[in-house]
C-alpha positions as a printed Julia matrix, in Angstrom:
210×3 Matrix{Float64}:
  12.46   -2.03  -42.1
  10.8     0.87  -43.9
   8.37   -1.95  -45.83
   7.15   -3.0   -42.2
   7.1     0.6   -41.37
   5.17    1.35  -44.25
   2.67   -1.5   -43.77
   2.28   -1.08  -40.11
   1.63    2.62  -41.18
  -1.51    1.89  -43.28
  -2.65   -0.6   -41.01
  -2.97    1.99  -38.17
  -4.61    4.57  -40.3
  -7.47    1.93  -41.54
  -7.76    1.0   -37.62
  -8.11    4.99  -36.57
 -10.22    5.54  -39.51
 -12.58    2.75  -40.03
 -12.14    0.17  -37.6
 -12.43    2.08  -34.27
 -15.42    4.36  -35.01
 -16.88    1.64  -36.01
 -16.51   -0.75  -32.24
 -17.92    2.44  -30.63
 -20.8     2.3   -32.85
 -21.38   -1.29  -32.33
 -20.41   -0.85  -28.85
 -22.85    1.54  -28.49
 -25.97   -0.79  -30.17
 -24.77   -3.14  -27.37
 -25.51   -0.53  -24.45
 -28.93    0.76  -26.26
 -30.14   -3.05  -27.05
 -28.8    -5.99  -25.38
 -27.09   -4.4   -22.02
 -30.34   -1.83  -21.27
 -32.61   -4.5   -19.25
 -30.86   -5.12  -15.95
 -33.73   -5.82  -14.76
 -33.51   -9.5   -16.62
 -30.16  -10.46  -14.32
 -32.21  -11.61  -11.47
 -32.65  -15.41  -12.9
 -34.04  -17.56  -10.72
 -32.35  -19.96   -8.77
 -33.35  -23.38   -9.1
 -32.78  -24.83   -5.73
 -35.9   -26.02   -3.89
 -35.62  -24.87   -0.3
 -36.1   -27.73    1.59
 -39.51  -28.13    3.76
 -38.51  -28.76    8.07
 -41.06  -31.3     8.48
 -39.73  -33.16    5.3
 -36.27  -32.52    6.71
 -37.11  -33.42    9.63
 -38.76  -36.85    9.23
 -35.88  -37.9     6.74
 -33.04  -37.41    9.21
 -35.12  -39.27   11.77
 -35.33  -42.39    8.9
 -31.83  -42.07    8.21
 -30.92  -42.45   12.38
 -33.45  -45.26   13.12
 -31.61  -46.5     9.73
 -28.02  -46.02   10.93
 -28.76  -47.65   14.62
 -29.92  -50.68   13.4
 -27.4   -51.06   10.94
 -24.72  -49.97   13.11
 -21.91  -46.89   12.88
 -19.43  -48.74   11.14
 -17.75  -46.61    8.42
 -20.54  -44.4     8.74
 -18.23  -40.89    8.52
 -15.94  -42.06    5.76
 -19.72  -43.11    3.49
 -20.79  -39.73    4.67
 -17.59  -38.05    3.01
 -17.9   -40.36   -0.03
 -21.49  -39.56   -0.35
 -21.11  -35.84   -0.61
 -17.85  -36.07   -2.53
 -19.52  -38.22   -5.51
 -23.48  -36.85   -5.04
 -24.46  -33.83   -6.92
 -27.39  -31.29   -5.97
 -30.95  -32.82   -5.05
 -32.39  -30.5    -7.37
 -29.92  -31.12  -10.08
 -27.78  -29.66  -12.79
 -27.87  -25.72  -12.14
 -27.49  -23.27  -14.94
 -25.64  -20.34  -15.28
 -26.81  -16.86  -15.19
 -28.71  -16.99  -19.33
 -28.86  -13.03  -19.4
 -25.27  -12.61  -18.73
 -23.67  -15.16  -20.52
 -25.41  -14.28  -23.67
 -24.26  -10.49  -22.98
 -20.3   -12.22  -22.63
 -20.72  -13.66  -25.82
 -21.89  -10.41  -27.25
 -18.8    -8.19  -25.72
 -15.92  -10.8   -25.19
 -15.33  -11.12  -29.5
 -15.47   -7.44  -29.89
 -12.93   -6.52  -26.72
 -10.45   -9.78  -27.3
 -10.26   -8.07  -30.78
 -10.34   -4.15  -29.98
  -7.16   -5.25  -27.54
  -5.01   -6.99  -30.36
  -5.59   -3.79  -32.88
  -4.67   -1.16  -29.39
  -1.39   -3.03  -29.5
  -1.11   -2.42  -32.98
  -1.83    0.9   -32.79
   0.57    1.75  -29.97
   3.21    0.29  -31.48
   2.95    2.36  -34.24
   2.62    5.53  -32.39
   5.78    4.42  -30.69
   8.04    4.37  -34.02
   6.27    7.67  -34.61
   7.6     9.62  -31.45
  11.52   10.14  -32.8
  10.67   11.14  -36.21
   8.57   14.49  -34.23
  10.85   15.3   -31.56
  13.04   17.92  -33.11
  12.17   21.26  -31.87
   8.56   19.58  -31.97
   7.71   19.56  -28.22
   3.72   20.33  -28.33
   3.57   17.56  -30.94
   5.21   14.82  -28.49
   2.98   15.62  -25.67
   0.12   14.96  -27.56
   1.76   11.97  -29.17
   2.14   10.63  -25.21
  -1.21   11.66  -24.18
  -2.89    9.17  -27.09
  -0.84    6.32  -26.23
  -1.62    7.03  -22.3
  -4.98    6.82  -23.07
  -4.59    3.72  -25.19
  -2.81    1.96  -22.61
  -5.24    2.63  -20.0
  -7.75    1.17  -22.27
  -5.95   -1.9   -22.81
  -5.76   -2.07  -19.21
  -9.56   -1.4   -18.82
  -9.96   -4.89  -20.98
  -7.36   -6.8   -19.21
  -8.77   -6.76  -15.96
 -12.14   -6.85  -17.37
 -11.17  -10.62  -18.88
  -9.47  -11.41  -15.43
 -12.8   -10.39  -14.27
 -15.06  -12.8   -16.49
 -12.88  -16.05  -15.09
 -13.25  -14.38  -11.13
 -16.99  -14.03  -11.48
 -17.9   -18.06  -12.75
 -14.88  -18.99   -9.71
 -16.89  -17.11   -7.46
 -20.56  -17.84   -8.62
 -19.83  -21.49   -8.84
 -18.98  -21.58   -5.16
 -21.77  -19.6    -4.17
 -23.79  -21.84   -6.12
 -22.48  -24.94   -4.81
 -23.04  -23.68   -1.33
 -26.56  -23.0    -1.72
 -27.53  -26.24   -3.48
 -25.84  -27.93   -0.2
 -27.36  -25.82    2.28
 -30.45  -24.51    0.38
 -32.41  -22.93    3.77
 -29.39  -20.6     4.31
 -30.92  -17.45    2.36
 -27.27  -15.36    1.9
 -25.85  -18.19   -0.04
 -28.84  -17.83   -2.66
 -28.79  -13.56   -2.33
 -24.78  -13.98   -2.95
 -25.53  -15.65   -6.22
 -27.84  -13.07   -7.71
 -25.08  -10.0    -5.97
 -22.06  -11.63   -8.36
 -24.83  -11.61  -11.32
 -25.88   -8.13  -10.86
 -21.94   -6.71  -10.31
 -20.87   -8.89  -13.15
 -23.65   -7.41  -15.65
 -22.45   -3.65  -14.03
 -19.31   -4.52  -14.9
 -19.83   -5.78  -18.69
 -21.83   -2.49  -19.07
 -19.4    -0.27  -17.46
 -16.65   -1.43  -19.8
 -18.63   -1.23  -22.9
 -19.56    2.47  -22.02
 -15.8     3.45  -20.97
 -14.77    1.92  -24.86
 -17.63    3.41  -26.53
 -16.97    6.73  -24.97
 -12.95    6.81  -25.6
């Protein structure tokens, strides 16, 4: 017990001493280099929006087309069509700017959340070797691992984040490749970029400020 004590001891003291100051400093190269343009998130959106007289003279083709071949099974191909069919335009990339800022952040908070737990394990076999007649001490003990918990809850829901935001862009996307003159479903797409990229910098600046 005291070996593990004793190891988990030094481990904590490297983390508080070398490890930490040094993910706010990197943190903080992030925020001044890579996360300062946020003016880059707007990528454009490759969907073509579709010309009305185009439109228009295709979907008269495809009725001549369907009354002289007759309705037969012509809702259940309709289904199967746009089931199996992908976009007219094509295969539609993700948001470059933000991804590349994920792969940036996501190593460096996946591995500042396994060393909190580390840490705050630690500080909790330290709290019954200062509570005798050591009150002050305790409070302060309890106010460090508050704030470390409320960090490690910071990252948590910023990774449930990451997983919401492609959920959500890929239906917005999908939606405006299928119905590319509707102009909200194309705004929504560059809304979840911009909130996402807040979001990645607001969580870098809340760790490199703790």
């Amino acid at each position: 017990g005291r070996r593990i004590l004793q190891l988990l001891t030094e481990e904590a003291e490297l983390l508080l001493s070398k490890t930490f100051p040094q993910t706010i400093t990197e943190m903080d190269m992030l925020l001044k280099k890579s996360l300062s343009r946020p003016d880059l998130v707007k990528a454009p959106l490759d969907i073509p929006v579709p010309d009305p007289a185009k439109e228009e003279a295709k979907c008269k083709k495809r009725e001549e087309k369907e009354a002289t071949e007759g309705m037969k099974d012509k809702d259940s191909d309709k289904e199967d069509k746009e089931d199996t069919e992908g976009p007219p335009c094509g295969p539609i990339c993700c948001n470059k700017h933000v991804e590349q800022s994920l792969k940036e952040v996501k190593p460096q908070i996946n591995t500042l959340k396994e060393k909190l737990n580390t840490v705050s394990m630690w500080m909790q076999l330290q709290i019954p070797k200062i509570e005798d007649g050591n009150n002050f001490g305790v409070a302060v003990q309890e106010k460090v691992f508050e704030l470390l918990t409320a960090t490690r809850t910071k990252i948590e829901a910023f990774q449930t984040q990451i997983s919401k935001y492609y959920s959500e862009r890929g239906d917005a996307v999908a939606k405006a490749s299928k119905q590319p003159h509707v102009g909200d479903y194309r705004q929504l797409v560059h809304e979840l970029d911009q909130y996402q990229d807040f979001e990645l910098r607001l969580v870098v600046l809340e760790i490199a400020t703790h």
